[in-house]
C-alpha positions as CSV (number, residue, x, y, z in Angstrom):
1,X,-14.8,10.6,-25.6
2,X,-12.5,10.7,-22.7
3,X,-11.1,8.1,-20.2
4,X,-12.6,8.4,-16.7
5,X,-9.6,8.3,-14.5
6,X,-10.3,7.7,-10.6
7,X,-7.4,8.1,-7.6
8,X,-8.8,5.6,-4.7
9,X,-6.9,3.8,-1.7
10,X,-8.2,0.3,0.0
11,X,-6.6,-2.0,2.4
12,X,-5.9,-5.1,-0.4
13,X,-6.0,-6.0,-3.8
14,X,-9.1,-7.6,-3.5
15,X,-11.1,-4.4,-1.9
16,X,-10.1,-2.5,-4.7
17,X,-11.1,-4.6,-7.1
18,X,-14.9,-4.4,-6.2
19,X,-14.0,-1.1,-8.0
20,X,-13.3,-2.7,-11.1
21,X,-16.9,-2.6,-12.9
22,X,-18.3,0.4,-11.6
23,X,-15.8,3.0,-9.8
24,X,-14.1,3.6,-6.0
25,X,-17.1,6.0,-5.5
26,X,-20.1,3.7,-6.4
27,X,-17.7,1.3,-4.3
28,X,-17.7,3.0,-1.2
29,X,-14.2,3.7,-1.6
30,X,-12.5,7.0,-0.5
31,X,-10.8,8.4,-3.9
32,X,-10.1,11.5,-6.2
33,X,-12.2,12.1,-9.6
34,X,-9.4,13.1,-11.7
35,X,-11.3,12.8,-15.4
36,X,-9.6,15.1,-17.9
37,X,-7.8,16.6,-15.8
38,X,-4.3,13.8,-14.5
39,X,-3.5,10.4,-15.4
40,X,-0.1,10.4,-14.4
41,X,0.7,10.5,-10.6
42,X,4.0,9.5,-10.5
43,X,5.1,12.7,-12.4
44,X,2.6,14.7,-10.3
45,X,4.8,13.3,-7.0
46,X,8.2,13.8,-8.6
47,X,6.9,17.4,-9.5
48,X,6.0,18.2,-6.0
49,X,8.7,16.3,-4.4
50,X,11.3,17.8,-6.5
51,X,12.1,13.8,-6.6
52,X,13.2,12.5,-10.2
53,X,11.1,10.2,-11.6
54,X,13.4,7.2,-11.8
55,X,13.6,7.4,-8.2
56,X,10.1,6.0,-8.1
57,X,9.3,2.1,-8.4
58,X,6.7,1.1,-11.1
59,X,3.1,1.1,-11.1
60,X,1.4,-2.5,-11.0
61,X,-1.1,-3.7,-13.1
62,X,-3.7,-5.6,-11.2
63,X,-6.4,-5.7,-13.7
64,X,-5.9,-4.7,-17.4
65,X,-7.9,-4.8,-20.2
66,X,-7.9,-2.8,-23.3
67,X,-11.5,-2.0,-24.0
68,X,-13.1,-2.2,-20.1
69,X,-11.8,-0.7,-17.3
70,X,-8.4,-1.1,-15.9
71,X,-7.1,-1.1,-12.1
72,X,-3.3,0.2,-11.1
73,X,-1.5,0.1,-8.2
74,X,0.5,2.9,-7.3
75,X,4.4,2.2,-6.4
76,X,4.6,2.3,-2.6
77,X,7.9,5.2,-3.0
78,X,5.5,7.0,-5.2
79,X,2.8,7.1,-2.7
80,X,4.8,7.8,-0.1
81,X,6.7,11.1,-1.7
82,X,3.0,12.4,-2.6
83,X,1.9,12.1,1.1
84,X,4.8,14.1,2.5
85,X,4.3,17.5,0.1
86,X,3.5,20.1,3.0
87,X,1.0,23.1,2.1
88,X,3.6,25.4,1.1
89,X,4.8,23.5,-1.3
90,X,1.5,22.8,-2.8
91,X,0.9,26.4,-3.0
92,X,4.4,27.1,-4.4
93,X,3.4,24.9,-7.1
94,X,0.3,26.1,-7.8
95,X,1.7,29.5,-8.8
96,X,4.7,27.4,-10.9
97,X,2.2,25.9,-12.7
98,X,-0.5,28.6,-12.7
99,X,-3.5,26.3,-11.7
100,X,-6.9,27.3,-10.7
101,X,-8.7,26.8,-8.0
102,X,-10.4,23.4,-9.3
103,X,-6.5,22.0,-9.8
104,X,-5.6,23.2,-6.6
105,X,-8.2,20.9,-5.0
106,X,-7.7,18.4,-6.7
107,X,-3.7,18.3,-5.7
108,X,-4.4,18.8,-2.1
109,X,-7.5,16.0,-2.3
110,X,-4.7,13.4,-4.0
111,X,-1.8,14.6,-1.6
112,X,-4.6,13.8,1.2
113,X,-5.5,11.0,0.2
114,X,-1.9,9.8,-0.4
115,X,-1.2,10.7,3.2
116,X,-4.1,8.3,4.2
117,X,-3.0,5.3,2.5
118,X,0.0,6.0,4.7
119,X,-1.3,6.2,7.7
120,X,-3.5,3.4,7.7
121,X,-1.0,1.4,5.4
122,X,-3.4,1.0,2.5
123,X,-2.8,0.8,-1.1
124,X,-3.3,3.6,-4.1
125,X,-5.0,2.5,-6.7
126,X,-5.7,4.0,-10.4
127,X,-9.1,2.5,-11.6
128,X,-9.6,3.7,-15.8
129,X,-12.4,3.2,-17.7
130,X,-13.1,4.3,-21.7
């Protein structure tokens, strides 16, 4: 059984955690379904931005809990290096990392949504659930 693993911004702490119990998407929240498939974006970012990782700050818990779901808040530097990949770059490292099309997406739909959380000053969140 996997970990569902959910990429989701929201304009405070409390917002996001109305995602808590059932998920950004059954929250109304914009996010990025990343189930199986990433559960680290702080190395994705330092990947893309050719950043090392140390550079970024560190990723808060707002809610834990080690059976139930879990919610994260992404480090603002981390956030911020995401949103500022351009489309080449992205496609550079597609081919680097030989993804498929399904990848692909889902990089561009996380830088995306990384560059919204910008522009509207909102928070990333990670929301987890066994």
């Amino acid at each position: 059984m996997g970990v569902l693993v959910d990429y989701f911004t929201a304009d405070s702490e409390q917002s996001a955690r109305r995602a808590l119990s059932t998920g950004p998407g059954a929250a109304g929240l914009p996010y990025v379904d990343c189930k199986g498939w990433l559960d680290e974006l702080d190395t994705l970012a330092a990947e893309l931005s050719g950043r090392d990782l140390s550079e970024f700050g560190d990723t808060e818990t707002v809610v834990g809990a080690d059976e139930g779901p879990a919610l994260e808040r992404m480090a603002s530097e981390t956030v911020e290096a995401l949103a500022t990949v351009d489309d080449a770059r992205l496609h550079e490292y597609a081919e680097e990392e030989l993804l498929d099309e399904f990848e692909v997406e889902r990089v561009t739909a996380l830088r995306d949504l990384a560059r919204a959380a910008v522009r509207l000053n909102q928070g990333m969140y990670c929301w987890m659930c066994p």
